[in-house]
N, C-alpha and C positions, 0 to 999 in steps of 0.2 A: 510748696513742699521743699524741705532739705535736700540735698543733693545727699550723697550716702559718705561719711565722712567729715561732715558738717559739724558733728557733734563731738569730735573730738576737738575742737578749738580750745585752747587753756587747757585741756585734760592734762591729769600730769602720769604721764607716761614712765613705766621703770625697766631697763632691760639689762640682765642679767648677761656676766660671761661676753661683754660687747666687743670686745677687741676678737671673737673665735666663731666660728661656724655661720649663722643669720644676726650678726649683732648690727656692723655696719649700714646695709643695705635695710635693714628694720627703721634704724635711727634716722635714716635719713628718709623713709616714707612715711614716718607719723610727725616729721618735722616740716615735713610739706604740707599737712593737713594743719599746722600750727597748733601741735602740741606742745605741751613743754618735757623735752626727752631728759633722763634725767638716767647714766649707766654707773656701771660698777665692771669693772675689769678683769674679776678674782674669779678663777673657778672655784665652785662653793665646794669640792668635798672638802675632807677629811674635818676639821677642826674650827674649818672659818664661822666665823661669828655671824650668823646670818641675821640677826635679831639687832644688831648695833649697827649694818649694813642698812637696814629695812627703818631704824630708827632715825638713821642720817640725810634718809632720802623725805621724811616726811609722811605727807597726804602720798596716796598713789591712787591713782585712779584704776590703769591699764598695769598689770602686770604681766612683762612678756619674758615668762622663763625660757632660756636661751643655754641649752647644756649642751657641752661635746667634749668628747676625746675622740682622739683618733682608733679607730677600727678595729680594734686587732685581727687576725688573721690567720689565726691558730686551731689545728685537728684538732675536736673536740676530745678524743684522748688526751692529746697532751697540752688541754688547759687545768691551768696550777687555779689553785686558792687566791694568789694575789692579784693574777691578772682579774677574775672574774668580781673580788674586793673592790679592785682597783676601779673596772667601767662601775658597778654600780654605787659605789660611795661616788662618784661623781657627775653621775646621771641621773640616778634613782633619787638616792637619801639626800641630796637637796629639797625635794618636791614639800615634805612633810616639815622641814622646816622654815621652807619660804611660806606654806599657810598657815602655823602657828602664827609666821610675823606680820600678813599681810592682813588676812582673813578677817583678825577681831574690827579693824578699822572700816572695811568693808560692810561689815555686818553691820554697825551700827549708822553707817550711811544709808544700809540698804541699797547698796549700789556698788557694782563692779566688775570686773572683764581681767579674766584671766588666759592666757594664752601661752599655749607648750608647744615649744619649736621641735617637732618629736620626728620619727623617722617612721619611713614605711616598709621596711626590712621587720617591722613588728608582724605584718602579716604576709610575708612569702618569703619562703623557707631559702636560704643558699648557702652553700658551705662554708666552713673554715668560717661562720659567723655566729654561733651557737650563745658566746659571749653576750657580744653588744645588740644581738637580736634579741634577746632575754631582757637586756638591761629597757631596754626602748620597747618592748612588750610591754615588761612592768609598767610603763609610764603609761600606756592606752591604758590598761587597769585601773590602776592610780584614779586619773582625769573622770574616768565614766563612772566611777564609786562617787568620786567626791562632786565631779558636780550634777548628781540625782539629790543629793547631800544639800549645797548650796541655794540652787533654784529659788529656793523658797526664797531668800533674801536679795531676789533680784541680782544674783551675783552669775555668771555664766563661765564655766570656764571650758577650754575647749583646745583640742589639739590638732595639728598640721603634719600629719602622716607624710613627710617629704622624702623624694630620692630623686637622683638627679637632675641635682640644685647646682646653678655656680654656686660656689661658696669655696674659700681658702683653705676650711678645714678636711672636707672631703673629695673635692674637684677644684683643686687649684689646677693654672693654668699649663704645669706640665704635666699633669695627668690628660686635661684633656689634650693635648697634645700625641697623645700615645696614639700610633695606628691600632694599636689591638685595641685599645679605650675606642675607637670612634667606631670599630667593628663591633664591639658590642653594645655598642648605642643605638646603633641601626639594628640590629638583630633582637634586642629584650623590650625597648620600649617604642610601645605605638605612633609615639610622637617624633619618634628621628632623633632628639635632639633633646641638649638639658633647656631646662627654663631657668630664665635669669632671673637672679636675686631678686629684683624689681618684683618680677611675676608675683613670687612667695609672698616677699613684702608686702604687698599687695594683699592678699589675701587675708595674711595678718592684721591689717587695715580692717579690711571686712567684717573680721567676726570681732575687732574692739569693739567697731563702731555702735552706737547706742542707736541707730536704726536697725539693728541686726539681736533680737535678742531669744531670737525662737530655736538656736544652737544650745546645746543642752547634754554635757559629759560626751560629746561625740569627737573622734578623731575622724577625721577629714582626709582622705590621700591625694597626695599632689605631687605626680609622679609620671605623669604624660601618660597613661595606661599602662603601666609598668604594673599596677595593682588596680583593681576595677572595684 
């Protein structure tokens, strides 16, 4: 029997947004499985060409959409039109155009693994977040429509409900630094403490891998009991 991972050897792997948030530590965990990693650098909203992007990279096997802004942090009174524009043309409305570009190739493989770097602020409610909890809601929506949708063609696509993750974009290292940050580390989630990139990565691992195909339009939380 396979070891669980096994089967991504030669896969050709695509990750999205790789220089921000899970790109790094993604690249280098399906690169140990001996895939072949293969990133793009560009945040996808507004205008980017995501179809000559998807067309440069080839076959893809694994596609691991990787979207982030930073936070905002604004009383839901006083969020403007732009900011709210702003997370989701760059979080959301990438989704429907990376599966125009990926999807028909997939389809006609009958084979494929889709993977959304998503947050779990989609499902517990906290202030001054009303924004990017919206925006990253829509994307658990998104994932469990479309892949009820997919299934059929052996295509799986699946999300990783995250929060406190190392990662640059949300918990670089002088956040965790903060005494109030590590007081309410210990105070909100079960587990004491963030889990490292590796962990996440990890995971991401998991639901590529073609040992694993019984995930199905589900977001996943990985958030040390921060969400159950």
């Amino acid at each position: 029997m396979n070891k669980l991972g096994d089967s991504l050897n030669g896969k050709r792997v695509f990750i999205t947004q790789s220089n921000d948030f899970m790109g790094t530590p993604l690249a280098a965990a399906f690169s140990a499985y001996n895939a072949s990693v293969m990133t793009d650098e560009q945040a996808l909203g507004g205008n980017t060409d995501v179809q000559s992007i998807v067309k440069a990279v080839g076959q893809i096997d694994v596609l691991i959409v990787n979207l982030a802004v930073p936070a905002p942090n604004t009383p839901v009174e006083d969020v403007q039109d732009d900011e709210w524009r702003y997370v989701f043309d760059h979080i959301v409305d990438p989704l429907p155009k990376l599966m125009r570009a990926v999807l028909p190739q997939m389809i006609e493989r009958q084979s494929g693994k889709i993977v959304v770097m998503g947050s779990a602020t989609a499902f517990r409610g906290q202030r001054r977040t009303s924004t990017y909890s919206a925006a990253r809601g829509a994307q658990v929506a998104y994932v469990r429509a479309v892949g009820a949708e997919i299934a059929r063609h052996n295509i799986q696509i699946n999300l990783i409900a995250q929060n406190f993750v190392e990662n640059p974009t949300y918990y670089p290292e002088e956040v965790q630094a903060l005494d109030k940050f590590q007081t309410r580390l210990r105070a909100e989630v079960p587990a004491g403490r963030l889990a490292t990139a590796e962990e996440d990565a990890q995971f991401a691992v998991f639901l590529a891998s073609s040992e694993v195909n019984f995930f199905i339009g589900q977001s996943v939380p990985f958030a040390g009991g921060w969400v159950t």
